[in-house]
C-alpha positions, 0 to 999 in steps of 0.5 A: 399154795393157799390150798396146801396151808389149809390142807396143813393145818386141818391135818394138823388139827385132827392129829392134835384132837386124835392124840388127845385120848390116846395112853401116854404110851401110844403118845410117845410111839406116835411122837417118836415115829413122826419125828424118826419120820421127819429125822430120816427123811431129812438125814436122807436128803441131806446124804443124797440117799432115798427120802421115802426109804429114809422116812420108812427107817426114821419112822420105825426106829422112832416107833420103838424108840417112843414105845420103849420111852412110853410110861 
């Protein structure tokens, strides 16, 4: 268990670093398509559905979504 943390929170590190030189535009599309991610994944537990499928759909809704919203 103390390895998964570690293994978080340097994958967690590195997203935050990378986000860092990226447009505001690329910002949102990686925003929306890790929170669609997340979204689908837990709407797809939730309803008994296929958590991956879920994931695959909330990620690439939140994509667009973050892309449209991008400035």
């Amino acid at each position: 268990m103390k390895r998964l943390g570690w293994i978080v929170s340097i994958a967690t590190l590195a997203a935050m670093v990378g986000c860092a030189d990226m447009s505001p535009r690329t910002q949102n599309t990686v925003g929306g398509a890790a929170l669609g991610a997340g979204a689908g994944a837990g709407i797809a537990a939730i309803s008994g559905g296929d958590v991956w499928t879920g994931a695959i759909i909330g990620g690439a809704a939140g994509g667009v979504a973050g892309n449209i919203r991008g400035r």
